[in-house]
PDB file as gemmi writes it, atoms N, CA and C in Angstrom:
CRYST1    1.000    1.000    1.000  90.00  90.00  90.00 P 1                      
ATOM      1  N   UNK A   1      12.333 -25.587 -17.196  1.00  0.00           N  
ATOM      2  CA  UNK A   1      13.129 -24.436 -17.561  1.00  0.00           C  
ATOM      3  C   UNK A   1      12.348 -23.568 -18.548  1.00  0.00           C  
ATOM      4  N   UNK A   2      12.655 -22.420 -18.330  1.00  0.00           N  
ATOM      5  CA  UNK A   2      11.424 -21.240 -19.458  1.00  0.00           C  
ATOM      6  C   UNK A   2      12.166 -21.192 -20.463  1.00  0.00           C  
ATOM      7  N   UNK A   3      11.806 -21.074 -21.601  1.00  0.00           N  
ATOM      8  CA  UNK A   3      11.812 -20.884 -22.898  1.00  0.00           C  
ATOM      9  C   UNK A   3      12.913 -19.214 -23.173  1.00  0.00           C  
ATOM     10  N   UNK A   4      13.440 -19.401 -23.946  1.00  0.00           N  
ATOM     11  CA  UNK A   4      14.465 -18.099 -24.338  1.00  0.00           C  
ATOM     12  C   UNK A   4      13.773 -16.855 -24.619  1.00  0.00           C  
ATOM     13  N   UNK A   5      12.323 -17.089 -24.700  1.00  0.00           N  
ATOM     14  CA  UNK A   5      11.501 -15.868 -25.389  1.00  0.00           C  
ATOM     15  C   UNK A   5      10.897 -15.391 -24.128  1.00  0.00           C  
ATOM     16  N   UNK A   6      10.017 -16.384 -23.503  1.00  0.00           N  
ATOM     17  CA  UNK A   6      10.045 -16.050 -21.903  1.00  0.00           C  
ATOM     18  C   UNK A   6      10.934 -15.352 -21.407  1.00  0.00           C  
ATOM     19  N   UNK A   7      11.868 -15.928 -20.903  1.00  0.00           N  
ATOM     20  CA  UNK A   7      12.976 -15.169 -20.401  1.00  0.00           C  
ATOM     21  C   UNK A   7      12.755 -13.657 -20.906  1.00  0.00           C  
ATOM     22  N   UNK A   8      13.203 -13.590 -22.282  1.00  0.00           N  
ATOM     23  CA  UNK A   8      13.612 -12.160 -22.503  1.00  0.00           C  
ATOM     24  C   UNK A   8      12.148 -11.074 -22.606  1.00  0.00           C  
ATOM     25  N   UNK A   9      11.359 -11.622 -22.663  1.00  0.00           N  
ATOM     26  CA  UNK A   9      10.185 -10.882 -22.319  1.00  0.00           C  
ATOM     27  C   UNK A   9       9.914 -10.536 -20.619  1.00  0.00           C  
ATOM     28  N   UNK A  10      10.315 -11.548 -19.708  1.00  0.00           N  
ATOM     29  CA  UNK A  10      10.141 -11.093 -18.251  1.00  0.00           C  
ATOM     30  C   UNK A  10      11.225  -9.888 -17.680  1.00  0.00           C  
ATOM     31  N   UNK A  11      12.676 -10.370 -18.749  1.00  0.00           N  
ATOM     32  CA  UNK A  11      13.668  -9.304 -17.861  1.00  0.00           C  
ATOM     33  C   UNK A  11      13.234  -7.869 -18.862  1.00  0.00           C  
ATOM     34  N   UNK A  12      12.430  -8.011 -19.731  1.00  0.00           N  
ATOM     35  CA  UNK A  12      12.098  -6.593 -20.501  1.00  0.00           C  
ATOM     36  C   UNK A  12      11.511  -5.967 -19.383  1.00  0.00           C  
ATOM     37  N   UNK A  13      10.373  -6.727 -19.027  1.00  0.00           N  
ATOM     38  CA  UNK A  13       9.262  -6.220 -18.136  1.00  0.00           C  
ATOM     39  C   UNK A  13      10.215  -5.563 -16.840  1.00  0.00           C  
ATOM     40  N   UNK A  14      10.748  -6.820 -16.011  1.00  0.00           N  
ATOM     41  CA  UNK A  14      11.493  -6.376 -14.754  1.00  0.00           C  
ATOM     42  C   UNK A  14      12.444  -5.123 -15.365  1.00  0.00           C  
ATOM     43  N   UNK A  15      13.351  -4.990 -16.477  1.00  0.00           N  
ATOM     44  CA  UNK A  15      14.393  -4.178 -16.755  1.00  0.00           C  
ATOM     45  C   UNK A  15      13.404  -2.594 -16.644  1.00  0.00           C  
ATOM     46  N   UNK A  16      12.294  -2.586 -17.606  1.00  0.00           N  
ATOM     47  CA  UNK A  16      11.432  -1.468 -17.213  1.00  0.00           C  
ATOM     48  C   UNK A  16      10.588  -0.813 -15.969  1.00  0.00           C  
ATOM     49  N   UNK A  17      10.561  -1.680 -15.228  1.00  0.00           N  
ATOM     50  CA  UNK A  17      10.286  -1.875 -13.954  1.00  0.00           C  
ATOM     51  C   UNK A  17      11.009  -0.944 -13.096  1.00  0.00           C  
ATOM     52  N   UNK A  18      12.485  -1.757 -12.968  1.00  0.00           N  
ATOM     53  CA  UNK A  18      13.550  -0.684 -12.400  1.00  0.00           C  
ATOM     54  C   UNK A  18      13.884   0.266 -12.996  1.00  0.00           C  
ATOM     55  N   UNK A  19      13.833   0.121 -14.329  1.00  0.00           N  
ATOM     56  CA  UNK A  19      14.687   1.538 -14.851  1.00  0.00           C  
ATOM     57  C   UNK A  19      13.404   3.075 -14.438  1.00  0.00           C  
ATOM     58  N   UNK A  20      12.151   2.652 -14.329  1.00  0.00           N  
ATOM     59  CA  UNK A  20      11.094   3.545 -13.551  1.00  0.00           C  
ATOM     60  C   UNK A  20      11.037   3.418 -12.122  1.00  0.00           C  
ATOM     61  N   UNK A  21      11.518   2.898 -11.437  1.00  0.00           N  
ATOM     62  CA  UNK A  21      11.840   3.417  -9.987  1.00  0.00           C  
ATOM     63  C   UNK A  21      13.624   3.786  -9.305  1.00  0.00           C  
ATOM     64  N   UNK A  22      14.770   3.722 -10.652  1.00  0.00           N  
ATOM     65  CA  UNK A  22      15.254   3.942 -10.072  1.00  0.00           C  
ATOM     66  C   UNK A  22      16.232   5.452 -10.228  1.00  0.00           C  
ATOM     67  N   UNK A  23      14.942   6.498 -10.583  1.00  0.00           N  
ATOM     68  CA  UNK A  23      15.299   7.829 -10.851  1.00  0.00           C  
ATOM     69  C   UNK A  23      15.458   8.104  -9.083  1.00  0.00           C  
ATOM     70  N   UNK A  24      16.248   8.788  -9.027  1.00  0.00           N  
ATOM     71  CA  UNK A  24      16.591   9.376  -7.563  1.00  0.00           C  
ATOM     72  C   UNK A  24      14.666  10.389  -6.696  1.00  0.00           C  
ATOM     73  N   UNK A  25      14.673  10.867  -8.407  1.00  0.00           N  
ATOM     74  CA  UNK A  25      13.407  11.398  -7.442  1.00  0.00           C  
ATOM     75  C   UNK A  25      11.774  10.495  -7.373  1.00  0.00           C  
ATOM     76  N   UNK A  26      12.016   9.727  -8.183  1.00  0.00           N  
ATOM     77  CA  UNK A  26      10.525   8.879  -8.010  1.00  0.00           C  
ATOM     78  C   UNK A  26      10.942   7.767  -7.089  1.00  0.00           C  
ATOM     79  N   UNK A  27      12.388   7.520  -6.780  1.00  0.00           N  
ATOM     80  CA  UNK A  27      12.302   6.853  -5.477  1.00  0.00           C  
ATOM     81  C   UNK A  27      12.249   7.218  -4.200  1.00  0.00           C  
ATOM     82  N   UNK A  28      12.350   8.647  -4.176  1.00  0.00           N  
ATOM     83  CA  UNK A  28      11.914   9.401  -3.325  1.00  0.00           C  
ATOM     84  C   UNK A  28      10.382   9.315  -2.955  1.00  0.00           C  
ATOM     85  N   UNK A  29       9.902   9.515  -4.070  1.00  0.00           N  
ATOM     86  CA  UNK A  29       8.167   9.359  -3.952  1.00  0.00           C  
ATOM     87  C   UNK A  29       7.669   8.261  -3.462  1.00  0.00           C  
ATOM     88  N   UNK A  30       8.563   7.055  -3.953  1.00  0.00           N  
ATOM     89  CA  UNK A  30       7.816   5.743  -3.352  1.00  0.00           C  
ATOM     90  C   UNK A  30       8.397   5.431  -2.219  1.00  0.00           C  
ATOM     91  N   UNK A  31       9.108   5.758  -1.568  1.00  0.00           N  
ATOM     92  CA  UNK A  31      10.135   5.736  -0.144  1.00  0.00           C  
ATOM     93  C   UNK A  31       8.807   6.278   0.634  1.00  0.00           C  
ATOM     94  N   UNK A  32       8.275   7.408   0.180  1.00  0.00           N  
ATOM     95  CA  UNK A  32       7.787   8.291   1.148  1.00  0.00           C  
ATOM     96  C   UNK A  32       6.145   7.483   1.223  1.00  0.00           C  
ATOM     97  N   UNK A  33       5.352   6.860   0.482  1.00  0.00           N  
ATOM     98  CA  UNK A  33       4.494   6.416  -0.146  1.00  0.00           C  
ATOM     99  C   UNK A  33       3.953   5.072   0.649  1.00  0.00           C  
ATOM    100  N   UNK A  34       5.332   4.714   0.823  1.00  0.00           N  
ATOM    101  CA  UNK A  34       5.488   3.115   1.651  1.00  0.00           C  
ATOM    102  C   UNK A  34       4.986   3.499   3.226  1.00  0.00           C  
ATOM    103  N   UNK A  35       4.762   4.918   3.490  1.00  0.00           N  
ATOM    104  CA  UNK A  35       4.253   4.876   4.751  1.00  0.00           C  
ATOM    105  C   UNK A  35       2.913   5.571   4.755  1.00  0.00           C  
ATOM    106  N   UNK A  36       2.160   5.135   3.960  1.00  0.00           N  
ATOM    107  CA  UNK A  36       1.007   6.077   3.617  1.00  0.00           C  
ATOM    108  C   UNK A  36       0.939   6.697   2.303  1.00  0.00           C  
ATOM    109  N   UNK A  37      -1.219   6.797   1.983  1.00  0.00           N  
ATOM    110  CA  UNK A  37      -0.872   8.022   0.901  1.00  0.00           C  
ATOM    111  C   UNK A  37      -0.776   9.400   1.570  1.00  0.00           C  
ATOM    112  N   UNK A  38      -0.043   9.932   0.620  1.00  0.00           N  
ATOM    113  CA  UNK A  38      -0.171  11.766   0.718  1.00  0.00           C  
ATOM    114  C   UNK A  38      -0.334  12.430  -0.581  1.00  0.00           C  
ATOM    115  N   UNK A  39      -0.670  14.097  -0.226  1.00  0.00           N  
ATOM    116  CA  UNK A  39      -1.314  14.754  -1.159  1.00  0.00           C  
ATOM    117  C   UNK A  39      -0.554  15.140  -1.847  1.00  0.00           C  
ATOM    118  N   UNK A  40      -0.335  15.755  -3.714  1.00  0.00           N  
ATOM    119  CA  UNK A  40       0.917  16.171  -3.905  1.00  0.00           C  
ATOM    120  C   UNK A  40       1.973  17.127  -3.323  1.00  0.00           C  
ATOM    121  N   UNK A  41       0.959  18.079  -2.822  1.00  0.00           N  
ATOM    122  CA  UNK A  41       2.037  19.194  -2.058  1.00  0.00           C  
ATOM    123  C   UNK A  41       2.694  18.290  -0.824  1.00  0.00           C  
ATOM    124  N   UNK A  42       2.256  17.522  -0.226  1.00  0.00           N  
ATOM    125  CA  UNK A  42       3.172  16.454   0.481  1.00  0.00           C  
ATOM    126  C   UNK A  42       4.460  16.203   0.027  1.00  0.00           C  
ATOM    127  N   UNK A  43       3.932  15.710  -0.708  1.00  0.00           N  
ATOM    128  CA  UNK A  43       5.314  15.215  -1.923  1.00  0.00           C  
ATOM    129  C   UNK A  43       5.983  16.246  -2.227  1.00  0.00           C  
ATOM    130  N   UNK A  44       5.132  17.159  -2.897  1.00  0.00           N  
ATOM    131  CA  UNK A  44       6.188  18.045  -3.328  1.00  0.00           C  
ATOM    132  C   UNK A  44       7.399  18.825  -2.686  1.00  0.00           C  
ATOM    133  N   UNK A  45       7.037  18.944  -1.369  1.00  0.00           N  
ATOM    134  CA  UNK A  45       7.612  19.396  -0.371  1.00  0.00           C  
ATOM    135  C   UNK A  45       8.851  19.113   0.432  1.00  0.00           C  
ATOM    136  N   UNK A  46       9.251  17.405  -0.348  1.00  0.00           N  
ATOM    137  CA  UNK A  46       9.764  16.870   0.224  1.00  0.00           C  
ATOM    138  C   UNK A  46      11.066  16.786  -1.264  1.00  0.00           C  
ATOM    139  N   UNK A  47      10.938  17.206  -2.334  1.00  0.00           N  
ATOM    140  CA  UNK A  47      11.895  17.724  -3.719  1.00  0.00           C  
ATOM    141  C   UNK A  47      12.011  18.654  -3.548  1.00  0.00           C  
ATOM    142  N   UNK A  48      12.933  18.953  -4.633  1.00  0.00           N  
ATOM    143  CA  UNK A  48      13.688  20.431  -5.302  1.00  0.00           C  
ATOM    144  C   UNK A  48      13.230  20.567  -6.582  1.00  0.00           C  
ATOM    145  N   UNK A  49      12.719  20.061  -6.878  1.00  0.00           N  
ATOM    146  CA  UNK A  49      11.821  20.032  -8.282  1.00  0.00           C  
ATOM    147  C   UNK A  49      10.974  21.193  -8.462  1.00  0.00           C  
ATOM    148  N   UNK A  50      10.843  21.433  -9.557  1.00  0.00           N  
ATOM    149  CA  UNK A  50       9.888  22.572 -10.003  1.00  0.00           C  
ATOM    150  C   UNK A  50       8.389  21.270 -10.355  1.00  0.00           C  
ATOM    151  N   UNK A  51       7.223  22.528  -9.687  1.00  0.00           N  
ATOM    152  CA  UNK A  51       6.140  21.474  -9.888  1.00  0.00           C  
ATOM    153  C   UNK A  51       6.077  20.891 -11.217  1.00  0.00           C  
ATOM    154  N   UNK A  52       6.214  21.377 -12.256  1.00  0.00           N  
ATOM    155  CA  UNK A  52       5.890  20.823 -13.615  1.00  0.00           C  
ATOM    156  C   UNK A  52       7.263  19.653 -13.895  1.00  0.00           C  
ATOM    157  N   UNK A  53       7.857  19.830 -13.147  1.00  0.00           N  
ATOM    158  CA  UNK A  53       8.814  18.665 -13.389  1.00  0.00           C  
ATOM    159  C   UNK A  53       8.577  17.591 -12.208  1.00  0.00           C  
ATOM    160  N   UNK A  54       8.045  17.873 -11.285  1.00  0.00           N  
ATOM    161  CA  UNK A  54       7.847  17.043 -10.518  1.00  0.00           C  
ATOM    162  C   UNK A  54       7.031  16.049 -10.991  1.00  0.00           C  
ATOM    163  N   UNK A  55       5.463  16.780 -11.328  1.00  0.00           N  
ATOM    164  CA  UNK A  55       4.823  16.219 -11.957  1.00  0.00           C  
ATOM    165  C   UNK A  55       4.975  15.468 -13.028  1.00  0.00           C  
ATOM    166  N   UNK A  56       5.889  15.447 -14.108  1.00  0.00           N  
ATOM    167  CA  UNK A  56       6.388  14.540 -14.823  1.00  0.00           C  
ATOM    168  C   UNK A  56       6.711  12.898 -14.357  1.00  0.00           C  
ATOM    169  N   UNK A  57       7.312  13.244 -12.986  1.00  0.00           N  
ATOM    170  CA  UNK A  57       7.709  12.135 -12.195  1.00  0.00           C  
ATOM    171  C   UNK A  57       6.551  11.347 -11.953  1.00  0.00           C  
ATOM    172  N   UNK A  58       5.493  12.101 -11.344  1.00  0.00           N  
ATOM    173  CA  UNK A  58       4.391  11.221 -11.456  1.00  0.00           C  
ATOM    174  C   UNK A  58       3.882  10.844 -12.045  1.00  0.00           C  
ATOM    175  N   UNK A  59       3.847  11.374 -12.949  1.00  0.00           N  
ATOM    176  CA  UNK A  59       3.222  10.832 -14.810  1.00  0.00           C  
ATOM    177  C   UNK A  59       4.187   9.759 -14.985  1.00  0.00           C  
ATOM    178  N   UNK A  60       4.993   9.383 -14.502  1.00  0.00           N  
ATOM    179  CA  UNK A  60       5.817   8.246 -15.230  1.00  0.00           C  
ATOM    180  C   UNK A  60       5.527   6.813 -13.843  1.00  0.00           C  
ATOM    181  N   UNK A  61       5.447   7.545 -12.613  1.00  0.00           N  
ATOM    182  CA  UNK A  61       4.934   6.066 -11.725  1.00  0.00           C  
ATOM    183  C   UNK A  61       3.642   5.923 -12.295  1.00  0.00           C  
ATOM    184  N   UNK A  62       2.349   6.602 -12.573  1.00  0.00           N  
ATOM    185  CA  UNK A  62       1.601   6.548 -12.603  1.00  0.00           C  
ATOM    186  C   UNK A  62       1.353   5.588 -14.005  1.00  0.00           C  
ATOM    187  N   UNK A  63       1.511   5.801 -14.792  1.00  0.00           N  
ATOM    188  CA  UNK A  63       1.734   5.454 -16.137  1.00  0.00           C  
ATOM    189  C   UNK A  63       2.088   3.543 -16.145  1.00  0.00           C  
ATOM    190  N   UNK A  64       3.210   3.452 -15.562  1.00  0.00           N  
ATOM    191  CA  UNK A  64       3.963   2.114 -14.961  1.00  0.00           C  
ATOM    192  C   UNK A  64       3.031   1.340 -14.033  1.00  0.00           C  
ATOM    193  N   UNK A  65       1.904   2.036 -13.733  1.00  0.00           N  
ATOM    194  CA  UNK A  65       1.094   1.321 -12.351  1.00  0.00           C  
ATOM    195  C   UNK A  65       1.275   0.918 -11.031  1.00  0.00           C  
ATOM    196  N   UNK A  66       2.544   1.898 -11.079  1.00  0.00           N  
ATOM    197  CA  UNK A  66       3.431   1.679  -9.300  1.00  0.00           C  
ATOM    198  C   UNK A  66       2.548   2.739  -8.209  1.00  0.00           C  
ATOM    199  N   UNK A  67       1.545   3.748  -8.862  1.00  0.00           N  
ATOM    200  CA  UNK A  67       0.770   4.796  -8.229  1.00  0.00           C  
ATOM    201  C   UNK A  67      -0.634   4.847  -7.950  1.00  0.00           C  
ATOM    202  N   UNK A  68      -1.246   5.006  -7.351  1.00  0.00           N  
ATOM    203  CA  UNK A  68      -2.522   4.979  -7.100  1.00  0.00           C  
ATOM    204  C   UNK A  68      -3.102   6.723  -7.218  1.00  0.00           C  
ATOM    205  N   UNK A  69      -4.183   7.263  -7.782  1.00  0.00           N  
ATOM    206  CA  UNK A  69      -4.053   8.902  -7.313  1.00  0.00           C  
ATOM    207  C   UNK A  69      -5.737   8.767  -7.188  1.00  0.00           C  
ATOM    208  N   UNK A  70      -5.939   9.286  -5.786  1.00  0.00           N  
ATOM    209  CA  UNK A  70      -7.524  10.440  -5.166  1.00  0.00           C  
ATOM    210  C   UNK A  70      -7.618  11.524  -5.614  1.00  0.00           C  
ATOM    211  N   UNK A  71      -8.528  11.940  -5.674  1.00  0.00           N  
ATOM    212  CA  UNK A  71      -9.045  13.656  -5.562  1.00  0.00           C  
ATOM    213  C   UNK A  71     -10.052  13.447  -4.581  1.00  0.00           C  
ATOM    214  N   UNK A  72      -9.752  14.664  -4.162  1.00  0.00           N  
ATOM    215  CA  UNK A  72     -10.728  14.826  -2.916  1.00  0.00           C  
ATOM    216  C   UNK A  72     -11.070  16.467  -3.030  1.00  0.00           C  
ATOM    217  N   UNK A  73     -12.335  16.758  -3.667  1.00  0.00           N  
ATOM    218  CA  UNK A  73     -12.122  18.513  -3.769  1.00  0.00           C  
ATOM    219  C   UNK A  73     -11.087  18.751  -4.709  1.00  0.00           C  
ATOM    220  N   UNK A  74     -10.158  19.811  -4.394  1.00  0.00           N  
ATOM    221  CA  UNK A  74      -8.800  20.205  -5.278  1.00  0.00           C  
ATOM    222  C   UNK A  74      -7.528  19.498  -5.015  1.00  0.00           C  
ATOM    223  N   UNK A  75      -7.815  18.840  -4.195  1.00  0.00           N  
ATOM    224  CA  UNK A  75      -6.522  17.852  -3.382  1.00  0.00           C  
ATOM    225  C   UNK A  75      -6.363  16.363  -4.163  1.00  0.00           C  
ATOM    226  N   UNK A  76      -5.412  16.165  -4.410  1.00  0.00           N  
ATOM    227  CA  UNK A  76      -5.030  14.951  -5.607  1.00  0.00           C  
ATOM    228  C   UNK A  76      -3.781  14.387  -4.498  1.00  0.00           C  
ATOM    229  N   UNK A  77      -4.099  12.782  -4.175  1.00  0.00           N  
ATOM    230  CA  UNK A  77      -3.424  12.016  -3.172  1.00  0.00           C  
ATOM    231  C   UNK A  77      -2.912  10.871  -3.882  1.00  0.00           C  
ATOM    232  N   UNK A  78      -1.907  10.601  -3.459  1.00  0.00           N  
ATOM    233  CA  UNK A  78      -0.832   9.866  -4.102  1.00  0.00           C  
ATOM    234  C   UNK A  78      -0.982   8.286  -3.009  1.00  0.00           C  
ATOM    235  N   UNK A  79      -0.815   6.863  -3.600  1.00  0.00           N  
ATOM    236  CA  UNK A  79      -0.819   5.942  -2.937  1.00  0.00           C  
ATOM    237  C   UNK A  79       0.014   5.125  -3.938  1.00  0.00           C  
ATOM    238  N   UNK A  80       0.852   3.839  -3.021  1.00  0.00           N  
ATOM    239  CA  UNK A  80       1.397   3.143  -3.755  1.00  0.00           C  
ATOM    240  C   UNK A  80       0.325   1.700  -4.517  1.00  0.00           C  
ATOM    241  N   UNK A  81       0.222   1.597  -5.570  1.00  0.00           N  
ATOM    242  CA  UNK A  81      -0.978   0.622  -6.387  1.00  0.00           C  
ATOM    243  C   UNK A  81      -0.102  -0.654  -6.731  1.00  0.00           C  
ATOM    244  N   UNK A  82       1.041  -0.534  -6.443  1.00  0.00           N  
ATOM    245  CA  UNK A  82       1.989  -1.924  -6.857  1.00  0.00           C  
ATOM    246  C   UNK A  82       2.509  -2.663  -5.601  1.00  0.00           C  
ATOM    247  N   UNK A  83       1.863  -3.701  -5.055  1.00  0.00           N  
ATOM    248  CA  UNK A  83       2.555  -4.068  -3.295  1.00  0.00           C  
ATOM    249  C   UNK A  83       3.483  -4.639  -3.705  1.00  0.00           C  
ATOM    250  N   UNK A  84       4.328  -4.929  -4.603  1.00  0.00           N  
ATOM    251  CA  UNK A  84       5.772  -5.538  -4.927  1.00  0.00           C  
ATOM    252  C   UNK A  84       6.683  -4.182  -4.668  1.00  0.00           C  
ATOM    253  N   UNK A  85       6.184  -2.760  -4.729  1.00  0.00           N  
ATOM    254  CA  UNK A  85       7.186  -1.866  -4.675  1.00  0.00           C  
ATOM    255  C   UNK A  85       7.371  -1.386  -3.195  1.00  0.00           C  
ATOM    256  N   UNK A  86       6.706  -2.048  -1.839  1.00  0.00           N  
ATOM    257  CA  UNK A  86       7.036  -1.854  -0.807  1.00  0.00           C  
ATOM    258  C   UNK A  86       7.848  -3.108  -0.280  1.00  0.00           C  
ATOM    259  N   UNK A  87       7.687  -3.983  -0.629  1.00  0.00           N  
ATOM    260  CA  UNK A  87       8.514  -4.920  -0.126  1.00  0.00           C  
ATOM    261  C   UNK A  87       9.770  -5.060  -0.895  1.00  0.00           C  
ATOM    262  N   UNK A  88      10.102  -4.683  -2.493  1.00  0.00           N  
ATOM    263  CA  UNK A  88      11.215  -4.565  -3.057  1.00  0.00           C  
ATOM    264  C   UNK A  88      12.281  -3.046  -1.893  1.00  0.00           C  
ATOM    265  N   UNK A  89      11.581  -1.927  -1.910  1.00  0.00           N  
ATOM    266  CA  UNK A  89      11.844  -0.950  -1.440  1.00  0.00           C  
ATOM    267  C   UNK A  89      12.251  -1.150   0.175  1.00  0.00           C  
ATOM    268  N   UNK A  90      11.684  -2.354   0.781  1.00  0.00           N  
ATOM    269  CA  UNK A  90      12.229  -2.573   2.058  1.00  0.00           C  
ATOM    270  C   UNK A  90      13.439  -3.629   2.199  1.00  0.00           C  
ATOM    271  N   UNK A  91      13.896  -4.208   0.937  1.00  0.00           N  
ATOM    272  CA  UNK A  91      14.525  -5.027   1.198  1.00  0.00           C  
ATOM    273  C   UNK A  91      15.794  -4.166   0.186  1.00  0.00           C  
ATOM    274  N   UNK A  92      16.051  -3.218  -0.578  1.00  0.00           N  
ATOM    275  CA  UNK A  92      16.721  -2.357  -0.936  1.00  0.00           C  
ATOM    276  C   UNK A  92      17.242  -1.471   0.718  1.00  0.00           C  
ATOM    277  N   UNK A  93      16.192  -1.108   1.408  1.00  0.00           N  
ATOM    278  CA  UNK A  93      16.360  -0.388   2.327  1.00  0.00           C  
ATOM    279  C   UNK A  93      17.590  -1.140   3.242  1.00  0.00           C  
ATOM    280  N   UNK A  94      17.123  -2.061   3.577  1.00  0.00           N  
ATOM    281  CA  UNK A  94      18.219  -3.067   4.697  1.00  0.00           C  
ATOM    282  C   UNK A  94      19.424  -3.511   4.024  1.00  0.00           C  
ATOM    283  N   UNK A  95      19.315  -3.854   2.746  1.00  0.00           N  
ATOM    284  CA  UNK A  95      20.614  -3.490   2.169  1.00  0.00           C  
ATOM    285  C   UNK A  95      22.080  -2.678   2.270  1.00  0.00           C  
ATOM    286  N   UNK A  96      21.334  -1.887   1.691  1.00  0.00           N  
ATOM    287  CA  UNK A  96      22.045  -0.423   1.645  1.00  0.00           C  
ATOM    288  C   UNK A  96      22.085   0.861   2.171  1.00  0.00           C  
ATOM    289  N   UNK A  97      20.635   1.080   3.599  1.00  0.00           N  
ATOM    290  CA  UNK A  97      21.054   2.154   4.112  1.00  0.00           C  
ATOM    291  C   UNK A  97      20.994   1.649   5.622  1.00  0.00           C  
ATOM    292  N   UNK A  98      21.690   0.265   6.048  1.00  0.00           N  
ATOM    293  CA  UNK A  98      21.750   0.129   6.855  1.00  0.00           C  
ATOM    294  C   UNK A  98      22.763   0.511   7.700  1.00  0.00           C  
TER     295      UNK A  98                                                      
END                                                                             
């Protein structure tokens, strides 16, 4: 059995975990992510967000280590860098938007 300090150090971690994927629009990003990378205007295209707020969003997966980002030229590509957030995200999926 783990220790009480354990414990509350793993559900810190997991509690921060979700509380960064479960903004409506960065789960948007990683929904879309789980099938490939794409470029930001990809992404962006797919919000109502103003870019500078969008971008915030990514500053916060990115930050968390749920994001992967390319440049290629002027083009900056988005990939998912956490493989726990496609298989959490597919088993959320069958859940609830079945």
């Amino acid at each position: 059995m783990q220790s009480h300090e354990v414990l509350h150090e793993q559900a810190s971690v997991v509690s921060d975990y979700l509380k960064t994927i479960a903004h409506p629009d960065r789960l948007v990003v990683l929904c879309l992510l789980c099938d490939g990378e794409m470029s930001v205007g990809e992404l962006l295209a797919h919000s109502n967000k103003s870019q500078s707020a969008f971008s915030q969003h990514l500053k916060v997966l990115r930050e968390q280590g749920l994001v992967a980002v390319r440049k290629q030229a002027q083009t900056v590509f988005y990939s998912l860098a956490d493989t726990r957030v496609k298989s959490l995200l597919a088993s959320l999926q069958q859940q609830f938007c079945n």
